[in-house]
C-alpha positions in Angstrom: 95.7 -76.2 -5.5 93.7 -75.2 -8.7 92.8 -77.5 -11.0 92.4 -76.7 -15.2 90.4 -77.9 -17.3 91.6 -77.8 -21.4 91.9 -80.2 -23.7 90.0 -79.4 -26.9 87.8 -81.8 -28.7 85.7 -81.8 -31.7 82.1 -81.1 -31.3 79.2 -82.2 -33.4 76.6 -79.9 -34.4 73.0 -80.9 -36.6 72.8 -79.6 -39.6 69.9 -80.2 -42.6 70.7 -81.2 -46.1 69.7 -82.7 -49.2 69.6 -86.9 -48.3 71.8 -86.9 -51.6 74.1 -85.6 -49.9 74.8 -88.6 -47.0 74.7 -91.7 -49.2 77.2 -94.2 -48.5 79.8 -93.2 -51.4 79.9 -89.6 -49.7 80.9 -91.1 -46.3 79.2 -89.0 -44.0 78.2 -88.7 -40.4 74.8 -88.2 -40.0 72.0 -88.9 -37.3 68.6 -90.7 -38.7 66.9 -92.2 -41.2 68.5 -95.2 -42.9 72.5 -95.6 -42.6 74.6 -95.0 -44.9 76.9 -97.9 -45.1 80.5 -98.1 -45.4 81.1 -101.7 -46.4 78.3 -102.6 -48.8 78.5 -106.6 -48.0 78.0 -108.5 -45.5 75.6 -105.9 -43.7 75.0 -107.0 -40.0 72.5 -109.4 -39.7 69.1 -108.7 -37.5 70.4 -110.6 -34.6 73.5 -108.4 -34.1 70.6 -105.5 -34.1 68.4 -106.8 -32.0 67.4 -105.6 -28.5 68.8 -107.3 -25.3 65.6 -106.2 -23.4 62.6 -106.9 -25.7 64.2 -108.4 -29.0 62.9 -106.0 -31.1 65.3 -104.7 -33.9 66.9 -101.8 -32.9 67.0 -98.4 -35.3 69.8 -96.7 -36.9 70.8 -93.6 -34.4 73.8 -92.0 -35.5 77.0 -92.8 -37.3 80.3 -91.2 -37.3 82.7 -90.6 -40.1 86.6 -91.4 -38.5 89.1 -92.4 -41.0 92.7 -93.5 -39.1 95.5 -92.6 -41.5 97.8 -94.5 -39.7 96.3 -97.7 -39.9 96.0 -99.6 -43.5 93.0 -100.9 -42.8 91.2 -97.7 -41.6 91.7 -95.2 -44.6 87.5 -95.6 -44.6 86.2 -95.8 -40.9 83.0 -95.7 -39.4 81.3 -96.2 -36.3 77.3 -97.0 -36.5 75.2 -96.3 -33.4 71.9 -98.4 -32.6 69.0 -98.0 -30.5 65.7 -99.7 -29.9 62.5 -97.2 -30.0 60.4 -99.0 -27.5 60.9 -96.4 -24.6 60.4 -98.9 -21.6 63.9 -100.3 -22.8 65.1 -96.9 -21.8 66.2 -98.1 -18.1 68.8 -96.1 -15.6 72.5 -96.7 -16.5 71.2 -99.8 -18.8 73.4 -99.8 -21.9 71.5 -103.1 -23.1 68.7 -101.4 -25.7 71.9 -100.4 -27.7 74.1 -101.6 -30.5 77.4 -100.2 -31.8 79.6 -102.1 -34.9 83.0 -100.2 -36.8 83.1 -100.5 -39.9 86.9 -100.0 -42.0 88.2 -100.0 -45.1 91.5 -99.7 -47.2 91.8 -97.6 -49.7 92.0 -100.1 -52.7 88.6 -101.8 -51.6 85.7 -104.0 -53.1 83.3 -101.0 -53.3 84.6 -97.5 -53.9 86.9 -95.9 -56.2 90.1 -94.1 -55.0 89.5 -90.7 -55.8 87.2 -89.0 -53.6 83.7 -87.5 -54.1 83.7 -84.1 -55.0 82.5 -82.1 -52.0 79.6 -80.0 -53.6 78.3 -82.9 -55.5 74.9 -84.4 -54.4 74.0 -87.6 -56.0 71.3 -87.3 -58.4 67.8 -89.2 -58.6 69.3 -92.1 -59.5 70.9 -93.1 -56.4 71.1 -96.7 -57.7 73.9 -95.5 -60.3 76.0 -94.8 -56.5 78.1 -97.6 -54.8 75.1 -99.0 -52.3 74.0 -101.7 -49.9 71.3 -102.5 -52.0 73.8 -103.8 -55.0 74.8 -106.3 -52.3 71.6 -107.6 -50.5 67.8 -107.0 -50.1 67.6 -104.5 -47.7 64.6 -103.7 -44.9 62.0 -101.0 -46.4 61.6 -99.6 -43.0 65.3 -99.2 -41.4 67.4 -99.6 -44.2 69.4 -103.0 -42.4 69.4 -106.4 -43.9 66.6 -107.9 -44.9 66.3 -111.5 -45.5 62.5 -111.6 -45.3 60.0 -110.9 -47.9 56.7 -110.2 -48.6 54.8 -113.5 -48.5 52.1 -112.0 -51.6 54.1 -109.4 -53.3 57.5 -110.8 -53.1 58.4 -107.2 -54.0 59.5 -105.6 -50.8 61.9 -106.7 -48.0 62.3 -107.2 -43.9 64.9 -107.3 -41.4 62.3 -109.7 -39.6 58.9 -109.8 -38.6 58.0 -106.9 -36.7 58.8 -104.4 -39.0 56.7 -105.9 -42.1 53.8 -105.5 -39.5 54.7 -102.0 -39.4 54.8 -101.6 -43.2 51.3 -104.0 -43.4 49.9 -101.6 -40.9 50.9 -98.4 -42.4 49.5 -99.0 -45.6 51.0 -102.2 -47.5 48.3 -104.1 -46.8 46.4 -101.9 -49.3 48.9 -100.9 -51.6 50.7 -104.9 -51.7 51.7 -106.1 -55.1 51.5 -102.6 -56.6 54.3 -100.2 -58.0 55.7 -98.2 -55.6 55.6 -99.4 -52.2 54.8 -97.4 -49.1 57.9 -96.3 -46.9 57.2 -95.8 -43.5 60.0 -92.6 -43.0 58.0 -91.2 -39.7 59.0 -94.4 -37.8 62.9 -93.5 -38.0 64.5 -90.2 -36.4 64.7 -87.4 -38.5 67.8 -87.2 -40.3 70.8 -84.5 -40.2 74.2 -84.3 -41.4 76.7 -83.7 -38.6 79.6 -81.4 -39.2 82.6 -81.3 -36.7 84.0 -78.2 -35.3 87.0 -77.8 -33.3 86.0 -77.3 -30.0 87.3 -73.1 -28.6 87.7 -73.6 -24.8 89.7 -71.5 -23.4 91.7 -73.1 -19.8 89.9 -72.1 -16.9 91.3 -72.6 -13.4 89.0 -73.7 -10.8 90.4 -72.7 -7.2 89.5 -74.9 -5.1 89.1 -73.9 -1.2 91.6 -74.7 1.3 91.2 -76.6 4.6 91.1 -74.0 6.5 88.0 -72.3 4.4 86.2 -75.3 4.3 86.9 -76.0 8.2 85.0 -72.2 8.9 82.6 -73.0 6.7 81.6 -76.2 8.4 82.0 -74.7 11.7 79.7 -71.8 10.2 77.1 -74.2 9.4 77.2 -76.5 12.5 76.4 -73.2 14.4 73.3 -72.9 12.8 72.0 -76.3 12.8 72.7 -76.2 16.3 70.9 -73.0 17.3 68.3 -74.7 15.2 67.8 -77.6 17.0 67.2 -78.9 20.7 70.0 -81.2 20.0 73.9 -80.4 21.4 76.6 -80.4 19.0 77.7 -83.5 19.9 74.0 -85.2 19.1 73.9 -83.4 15.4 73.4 -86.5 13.2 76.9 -87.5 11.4 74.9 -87.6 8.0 74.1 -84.1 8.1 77.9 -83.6 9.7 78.8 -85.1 6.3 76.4 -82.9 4.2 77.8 -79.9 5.4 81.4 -80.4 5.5 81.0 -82.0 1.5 78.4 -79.6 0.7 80.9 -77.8 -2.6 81.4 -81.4 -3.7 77.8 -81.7 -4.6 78.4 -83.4 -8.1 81.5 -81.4 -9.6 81.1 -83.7 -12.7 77.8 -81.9 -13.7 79.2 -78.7 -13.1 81.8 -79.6 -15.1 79.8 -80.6 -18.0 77.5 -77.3 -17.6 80.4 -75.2 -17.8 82.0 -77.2 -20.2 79.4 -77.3 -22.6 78.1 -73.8 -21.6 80.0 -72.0 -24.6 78.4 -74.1 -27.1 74.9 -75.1 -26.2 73.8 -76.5 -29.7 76.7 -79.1 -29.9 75.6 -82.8 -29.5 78.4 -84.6 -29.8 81.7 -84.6 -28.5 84.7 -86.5 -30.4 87.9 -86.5 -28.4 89.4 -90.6 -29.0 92.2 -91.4 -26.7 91.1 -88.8 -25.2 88.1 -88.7 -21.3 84.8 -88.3 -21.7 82.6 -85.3 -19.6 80.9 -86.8 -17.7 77.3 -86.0 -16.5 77.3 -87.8 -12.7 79.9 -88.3 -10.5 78.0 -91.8 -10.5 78.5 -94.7 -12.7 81.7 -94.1 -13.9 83.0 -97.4 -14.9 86.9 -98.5 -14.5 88.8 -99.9 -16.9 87.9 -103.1 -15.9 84.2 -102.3 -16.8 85.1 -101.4 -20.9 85.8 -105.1 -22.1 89.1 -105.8 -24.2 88.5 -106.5 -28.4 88.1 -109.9 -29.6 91.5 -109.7 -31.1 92.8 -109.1 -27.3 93.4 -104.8 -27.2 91.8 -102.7 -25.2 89.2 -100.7 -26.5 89.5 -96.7 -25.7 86.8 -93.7 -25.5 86.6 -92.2 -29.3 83.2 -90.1 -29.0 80.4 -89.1 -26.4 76.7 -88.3 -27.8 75.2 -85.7 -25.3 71.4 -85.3 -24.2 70.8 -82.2 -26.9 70.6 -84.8 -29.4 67.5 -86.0 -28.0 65.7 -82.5 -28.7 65.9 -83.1 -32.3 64.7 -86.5 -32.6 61.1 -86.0 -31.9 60.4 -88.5 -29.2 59.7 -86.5 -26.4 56.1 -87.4 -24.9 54.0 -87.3 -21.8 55.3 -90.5 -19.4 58.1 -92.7 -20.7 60.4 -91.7 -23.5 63.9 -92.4 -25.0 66.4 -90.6 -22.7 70.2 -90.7 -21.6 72.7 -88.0 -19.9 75.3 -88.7 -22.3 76.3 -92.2 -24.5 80.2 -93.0 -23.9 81.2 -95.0 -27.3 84.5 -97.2 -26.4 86.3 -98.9 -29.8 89.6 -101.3 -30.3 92.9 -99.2 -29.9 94.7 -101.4 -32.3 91.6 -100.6 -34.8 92.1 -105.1 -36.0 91.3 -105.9 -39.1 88.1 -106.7 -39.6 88.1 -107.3 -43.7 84.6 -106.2 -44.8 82.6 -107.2 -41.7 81.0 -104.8 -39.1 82.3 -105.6 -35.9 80.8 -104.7 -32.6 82.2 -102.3 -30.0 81.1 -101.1 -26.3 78.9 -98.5 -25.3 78.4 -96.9 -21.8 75.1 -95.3 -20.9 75.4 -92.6 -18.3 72.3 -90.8 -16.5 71.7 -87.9 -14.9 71.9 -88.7 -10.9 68.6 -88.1 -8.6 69.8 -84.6 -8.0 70.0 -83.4 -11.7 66.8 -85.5 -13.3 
C-alpha cells in the first residue's frame, strides 16, 4: 500500500529590514529583538515570563502575525513566543524554559485606526508618534516587556525585574546613570528579522512501502549472515537483534520524513499549517491529544505553527558545550480563538528533540 504525503503549508523564511519596519502598528512577524506588541495595555506581567526552571525572565523569540477573519475578535491576531537564554534550561523534550501568550483584536479597537498601514511605509525617527506599548506603561530597557521597576538613582530607565537592571548596571549604566541617553544592551537579545510567509510547493510523493513478502527475504537474508557470523544456531540469535533486523526500514520514518519534507526548501524555519499536523522530527515524544491541555474557556487547543531547528543558525548562540537547542517547537492555541478583550493569554507549547540516533 503506498502512502502520500501532500498537504501544503506556509513556510517562514528570515529576512533583514529596516526595525521601522516591524513596530507594532505595522503588525508584523518577526524573530528578535524587542516584540512588537499587538495590544498596547495590559502587557504581560514578569511572572507570566518567567522561567519554570531557573526564574529568570524569559526573552522575546519570535512572533507570528495570524489574523482569523472569521472570528470578531481576531481581525488582529498574534502569537508571541518566549524563551529563557540560560542554556542549562535547554533540557531533552522539556518545554518548561518556554512561554507562549495570543494576543487578538477587533477591528474597532482601543489602539489602532481602521485603515491599514501602507505597505512601503517605514515609520520614521520618531517612532513615539506610532501607536506603542510605551504610551501604555514603562517598559524594560533590555527586552522590551513590562517594566514596573526603576532605577533606584536615576529614576530614568525601567526593569521587568531585577536581573536584567544588573545586566544594564553591568554593561555600562553604572557609568552612564542619571545621564541623557541611556545605554541599551541590544547584543543580549537575538538578532532580529522580519519573517515573510510563502506558500509551501510540494509536490505528492508516493512512498511504496515493501510488502511482507520482501521484508520476510530480507529478514531471512540477514539472519543468514548473522548466523554464518556467529557460533550461535539460528535458534540462539538474540530476539533483540531478530527485532533489529526485521524493523530495520522503520528506523525513524518521522526524520526521514522531515528531511525529505523540508529537503526542497532548506532555508525555511518555520512551518504554519493550523488545523493542520505538525512534521515531526522523532518518532519519539509525540504527545496525544490528551497531552495538549484544553483552553481556560473549555476548547481544545489545535497545532497552528511549528518553528524548525534552522532558526537556531541565525540567532547567534551556538558555542562550545551547552547551548540553546530544539528539533522543532510544536505551538498548540484555542480552536474557538475566546475572547480574551485586551489581555495576552497563554497557550501550549511542545518541545520535540532529535532522538539518540539523529543528535
Amino acid at each position: 500500500m503506498a502512502a502520500t504525503m501532500k498537504e501544503n503549508v506556509d513556510l517562514g523564511f528570515l529576512e533583514k529590514t529596516t526595525p521601522n519596519f516591524l513596530l507594532s502598528h505595522q503588525f508584523p512577524s518577526k524573530v528578535g529583538s524587542k516584540p512588537a506588541w499587538l495590544s498596547l495595555s495590559p502587557l504581560p506581567t514578569p511572572e507570566e515570563l518567567t522561567c519554570s526552571i531557573c526564574g529568570k525572565p524569559c526573552v522575546f523569540l519570535l512572533q507570528i502575525y495570524a489574523p482569523d477573519s472569521e472570528n470578531y475578535s481576531c481581525f488582529h491576531r498574534t502569537v508571541f513566543v518566549f524563551i529563557c537564554k540560560d542554556p542549562l534550561c535547554s533540557q531533552k523534550n522539556d518545554r518548561k524554559s518556554f512561554r507562549v501568550l495570543r494576543s487578538q483584536l477587533p477591528k474597532v479597537n482601543d489602539f489602532y485606526s481602521q485603515e491599514p498601514p501602507l505597505e512601503d511605509e517605514a515609520a520614521d525617527d520618531d517612532c513615539a508618534a506610532y501607536p506603542n506599548a510605551a504610551g501604555h506603561q514603562n517598559l524594560c530597557i533590555i527586552c522590551g516587556c513590562h517594566g514596573p521597576k526603576t532605577c533606584a538613582k536615576c529614576r530614568k530607565v525601567h526593569y521587568c525585574g531585577k536581573d536584567h537592571q544588573t545586566v544594564h548596571w553591568k554593561s555600562g549604566h553604572k557609568t552612564t546613570c542619571g545621564q541623557e541617553g541611556q545605554t541599551v544592551v541590544a547584543s543580549y537579545l537575538f538578532p532580529e528579522f522580519e519573517v515573510v510567509m510563502e506558500t509551501e510547493q510540494y509536490k505528492e510523493v508516493a512512498i511504496k512501502e515493501k510488502s511482507e513478502e520482501e521484508k520476510m527475504k530480507e529478514y531471512e537474508k540477514f539472519m543468514a549472515g548473522q548466523v554464518g557470523k556467529s557460533t550461535m544456531t539460528g535458534k540462539e540469535v538474540d530476539s533483540d537483534l531478530m527485532k533489529m533486523a526485521f524493523n530495520e526500514e522503520q528506523e525513524d520514518k518521522a526524520f526521514k520524513r522531515f528531511k525529505k519534507r523540508i529537503e526542497p526548501e532548506p532555508e525555511q524555519v518555520l512551518r504554519y499549517n493550523r488545523g493542520g499536523d505538525p512534521l515531526w522530527v522523532s518518532n519519539e515524544n509525540i504527545p496525544s491529544q490528551e497531552d495538549i491541555p484544553k483552553c481556560d474557556c473549555g476548547a481544545t487547543r489545535t497545532f497552528e505553527f511549528q518553528v524548525l531547528p534552522q532558526l537556531l543558525n541565525h540567532l547567534d548562540v551556538t558555542s562550545v558545550g551547552d547551548s540553546i537547542d530544539w528539533g522543532t517547537l510544536l505551538i498548540y492555541t484555542c480552536s474557538a480563538n475566546c475572547d480574551i478583550k485586551n489581555d495576552y493569554h497563554p497557550e501550549f507549547l511542545w518541545k520535540q528533540d532529535f532522538s539518540a540516533d539523529e543528535a
